[in-house]
N, C-alpha and C positions, 0 to 999 in steps of 0.2 A: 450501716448495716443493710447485708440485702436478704430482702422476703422473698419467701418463692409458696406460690399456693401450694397447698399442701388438698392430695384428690383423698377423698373416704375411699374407704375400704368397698365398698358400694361401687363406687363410681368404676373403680378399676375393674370387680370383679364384673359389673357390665359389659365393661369397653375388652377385656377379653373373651368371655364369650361370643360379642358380637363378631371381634378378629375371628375366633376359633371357627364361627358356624360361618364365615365367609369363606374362610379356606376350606373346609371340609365339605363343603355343599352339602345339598338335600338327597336322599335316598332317590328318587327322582332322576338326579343326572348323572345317578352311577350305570357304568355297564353290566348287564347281570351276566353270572359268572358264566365261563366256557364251559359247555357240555362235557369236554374233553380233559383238556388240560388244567382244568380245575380240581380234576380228581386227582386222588390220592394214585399214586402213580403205579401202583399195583394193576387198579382200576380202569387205567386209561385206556388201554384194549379193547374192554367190552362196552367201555364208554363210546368209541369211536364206531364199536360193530352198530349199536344202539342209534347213534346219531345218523349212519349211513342208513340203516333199517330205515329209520322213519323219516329220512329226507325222500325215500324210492329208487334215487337214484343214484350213479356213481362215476364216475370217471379216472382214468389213471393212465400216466405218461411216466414210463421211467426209462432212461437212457442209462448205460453201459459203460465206458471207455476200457477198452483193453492198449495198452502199450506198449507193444516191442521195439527193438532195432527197425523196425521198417515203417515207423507210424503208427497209428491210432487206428485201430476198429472198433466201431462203434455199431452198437446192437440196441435200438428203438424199438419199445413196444408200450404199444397204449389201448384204449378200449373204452366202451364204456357198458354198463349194467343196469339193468331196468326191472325190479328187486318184484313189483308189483303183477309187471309182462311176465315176468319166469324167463327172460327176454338180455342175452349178451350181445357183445362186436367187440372181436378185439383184430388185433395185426399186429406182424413182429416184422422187422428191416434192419438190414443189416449193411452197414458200411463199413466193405474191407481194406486195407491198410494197401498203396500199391506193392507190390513185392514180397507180400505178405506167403510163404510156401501153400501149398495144393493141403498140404497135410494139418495144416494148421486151422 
């Protein structure tokens, strides 16, 4: 006949908690939530105006690509804002497609 230790109900409900709180870790080594995209997504607009407010500052790069028959034109514009100075820079550039018409 074969015996096999038999754990209390004790023992197990230990040894799972202890699993449990190892995997879950402590409050401590969580990241606390995004300003932003933690919000309810309604929200996340004024969440993002709010964030750039009280960082002061701001910067932004957005490119373009238009496609026709004759290549890719591409229109860069970026900047940056200084919310605190009352204080902008921005610039816009444009790379035209060769062959691209006068009228286009």
């Amino acid at each position: 006949m074969i015996t096999r230790p038999r754990l209390s109900l004790a023992a197990v409900a230990v040894a799972t908690s202890v699993f449990l709180t190892a995997c879950s870790g402590g409050s401590e080594e969580q990241d606390p939530a995004h300003p932003v995209f933690d919000a309810a997504l309604q929200q996340q607009p004024r969440q993002a105006l709010l964030a750039t407010q009280g960082a002061g500052t701001a910067s932004f790069r957005q490119t373009l690509t238009f496609t026709s028959e004759h290549g890719d034109s591409v229109q860069t514009s970026e900047g940056r804002l200084d919310f605190d100075g009352s204080r902008a820079a921005g610039s816009q550039a444009w790379k035209v497609a060769d062959g691209l018409p006068d009228e286009a």
